[in-house]
C-alpha positions, 0 to 999 in steps of 0.5 A: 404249322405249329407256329400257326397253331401258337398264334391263333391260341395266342389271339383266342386267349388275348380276344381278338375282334372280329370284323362285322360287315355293315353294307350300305343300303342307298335304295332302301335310304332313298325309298325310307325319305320318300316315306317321311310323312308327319303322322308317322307313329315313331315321331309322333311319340317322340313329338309328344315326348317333349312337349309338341302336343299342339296340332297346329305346326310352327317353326318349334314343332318343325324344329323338332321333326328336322331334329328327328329326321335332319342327316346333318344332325345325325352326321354330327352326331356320329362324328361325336361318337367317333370322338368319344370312341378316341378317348378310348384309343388316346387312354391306352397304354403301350401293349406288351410285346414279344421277340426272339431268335433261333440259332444254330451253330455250323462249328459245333464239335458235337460235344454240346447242342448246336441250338442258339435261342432266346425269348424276350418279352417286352413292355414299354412305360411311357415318360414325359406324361404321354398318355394324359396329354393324348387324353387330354387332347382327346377329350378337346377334340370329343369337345369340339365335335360336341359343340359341333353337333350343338350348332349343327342343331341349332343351325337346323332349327334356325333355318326351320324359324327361317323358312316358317316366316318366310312362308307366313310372309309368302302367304301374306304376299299373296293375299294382298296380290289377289285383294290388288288384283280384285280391285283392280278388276272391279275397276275395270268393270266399272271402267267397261261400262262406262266405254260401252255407255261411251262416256270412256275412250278406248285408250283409257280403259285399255290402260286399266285392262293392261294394269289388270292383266299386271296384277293377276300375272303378279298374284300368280306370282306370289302363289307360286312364291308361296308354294316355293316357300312350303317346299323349302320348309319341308326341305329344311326339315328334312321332309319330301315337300309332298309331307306338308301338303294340307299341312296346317301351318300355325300363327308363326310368332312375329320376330322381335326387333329388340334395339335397347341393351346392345351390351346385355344382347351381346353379353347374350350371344357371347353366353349363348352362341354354339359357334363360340363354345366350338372356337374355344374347344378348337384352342383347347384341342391345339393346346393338348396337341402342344402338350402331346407334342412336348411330351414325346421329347421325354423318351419311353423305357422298354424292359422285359424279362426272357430266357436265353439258350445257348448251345445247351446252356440256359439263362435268365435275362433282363432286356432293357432299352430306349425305343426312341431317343428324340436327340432334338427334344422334338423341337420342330412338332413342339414350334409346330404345335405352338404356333397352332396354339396361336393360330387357334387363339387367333381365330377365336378372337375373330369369330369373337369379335365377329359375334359382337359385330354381328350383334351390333349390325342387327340391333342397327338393322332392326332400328332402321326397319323399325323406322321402315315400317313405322313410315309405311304404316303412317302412309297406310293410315293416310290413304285409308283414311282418304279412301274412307271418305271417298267412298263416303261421298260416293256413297252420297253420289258426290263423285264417280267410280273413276275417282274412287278407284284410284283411291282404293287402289293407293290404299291397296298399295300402301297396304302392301308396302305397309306388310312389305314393311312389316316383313322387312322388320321380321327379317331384321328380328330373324338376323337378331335371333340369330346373332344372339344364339336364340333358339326358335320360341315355343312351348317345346322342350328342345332334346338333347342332340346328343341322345339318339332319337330312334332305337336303331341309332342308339344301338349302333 
């Protein structure tokens, strides 16, 4: 009972912590994502705080929402907390320890005390430079979990810009599906006047029924595409899909295809892409861990002064001793440590050369599609202008409505492939964005990922 009570005055006076329990919530989790909507007044503020104040919604404004509400995000940003918080442990030092013995003689003559004793304090120096190798390795991994949430950011705002043009482009496809199959039908209308003034054959205008029943199943088709691609931008900005309905969507900035100065794009994404500042964080974590490692060859030195009673004869004592002496120099975690240097210098060159070819792929791409559309929009001119002047003549009586439908109806086609053309070109901008480390474009001041976005976040 005494000892007992010497202990937890020990630990009051030292200011021992104490456990605090924190529970999981998974209904509640699930119940506040259903909740997510647009109009919400927390985010609405912190919208306007930095600069979405547009009603109209793009892929920058999104951006913002799914890094308010993206879990990714905030996992990496408590991974970067936690790595701050080992900064702290890898900075302290060796704390001071007790020992000691009790005795007691079973020869005493009884002329002196049979008690043996002694209490030692103990406190331990660190040699070879420890503690600054373990916070030096420490702050490299606080940097990798920093760039970590840097890309984890901007890879969310990248697939917000993804998935906005994809719905821009969904739209455009069904439009052009609905103005095909419109004609089509006009065509058909046509087309069944004439079989009922019996001037047409059966076989011919149950050709065109055929075509016409094909490009409503294909307008259908591209409607439910579009739906498709709005679940999938509320999806990626961690909203539920029923978040974006009646959701005005603005006019999406059009990705640029840039093919002059492949070497200032790639001087670009090696400045700005996060992946690289993440590679170069991981080498400077295996170079700390190798300075860690070659530190623990050096040993420590323990010393302490104590009080030493022996069968009633008291002492001050001075203990002094080596916790470990590492006789093999700590060779095998130094070779260790080493050839994990390697490895990460390795890798970075990789993911280097990786970006600088990523760079160079994209730049190609989008010169052939730039190509791809301007042949699309050449044939789209052509057949207008072929159109144009059939319906001129029909207009005039010179041709009849089976000649002229066959001509609008290969308009329509090029119209088509000329946005199919135009969508692969912004597809092969997007891969470009993406290669040189751009961020999607807006009038948006993008925060910084490592501020908490809600109070609740920030006290945690």
């Amino acid at each position: 009972m005494r000892l007992a009570a010497v202990l937890g005055l020990v630990c009051a006076a030292l200011g021992c912590a104490r456990y605090t329990p924190a529970p999981l919530d998974p209904a509640g989790t699930a119940d506040a994502y259903a909740a997510r909507r647009l109009d919400a007044p927390d985010l609405r503020d912190w919208l306007a705080a930095h600069g979405a104040t547009d009603s109209a919604w793009t892929s920058a404004t999104l951006g913002l929402v799914a890094l308010y509400y993206g879990p990714a995000v905030a996992t990496a940003r408590a991974a970067w907390r936690t790595a701050r918080a080992g900064e702290r442990a890898a900075g302290a030092r060796p704390q001071p320890a007790a020992d000691g013995e009790i005795g007691h003689t079973v020869s005493n003559a009884g002329t002196e005390s049979p008690w043996i004793g002694r209490v030692l304090s103990i406190f331990t120096v660190e040699l070879g430079g420890k503690r600054g190798a373990r916070i030096a390795a420490a702050r490299a991994r606080t940097a990798v979990a920093e760039t970590d949430l840097e890309e984890t950011a901007w890879r969310a705002t990248r697939a917000i810009r993804a998935a906005a043009v994809e719905l821009a482009a969904a739209g455009e496809r069904r439009t052009d599906a609905s103005l095909g199959a419109d004609r089509v039908e006009a065509f058909t209308v046509r087309l069944r006047r004439l079989y009922d003034e019996g001037t047409l054959g059966r076989s011919e205008l149950a050709a065109v029924e055929s075509e016409q029943a094909d490009a409503r199943a294909a307008a259908d088709r591209e409607r439910a595409g579009e739906d498709a691609a709005r679940v999938a931008l509320a999806r990626a900005a961690g909203l539920p899909p029923a978040a974006l309905d009646g959701v005005r969507m603005g006019p999406e900035p059009a990705p640029v295809c840039v093919t002059a100065g492949t070497d200032s794009l790639r001087a670009l994404a090696l400045r700005r892409r996060p992946d690289l500042g993440r590679a170069l964080a991981e080498y400077a974590v295996a170079e700390g861990e190798l300075r860690v490692a070659v530190a623990a060859s050096y040993p420590d030195l323990a010393f302490g002064p104590g009080l030493d009673w022996d069968r009633g004869e008291g002492r001050w004592v001075l203990g002094l001793g080596l916790p470990r002496i590492p006789l093999n120099g700590n060779r095998g975690s130094i070779a260790e440590a080493t050839a994990r240097r390697a490895e990460a210098a390795a890798r970075f060159a990789e993911r280097q050369q990786g970006v600088l070819a990523e760079v160079s792929a994209a730049a190609a791409g989008c010169r052939a599609a730039q190509a791809d559309a301007a042949g699309a929009d050449s044939v789209r001119e052509a057949t207008a202008r072929q159109a144009e002047l059939a319906r001129a003549a029909y207009e005039r009586g010179e041709i009849g409505a089976t000649a002229l439908a066959p001509l609008e109806l290969a308009e329509t086609r090029a119209l088509r492939d000329l946005h199919a053309a135009r969508q692969r070109l912004a597809a092969a901008g997007l891969v470009l964005e993406t290669a040189t480390g751009e961020w999607p474009p807006g009038p948006v001041r993008w925060p910084d990922p490592r501020e908490p976005v809600t109070p609740e976040e920030g006290s945690r």
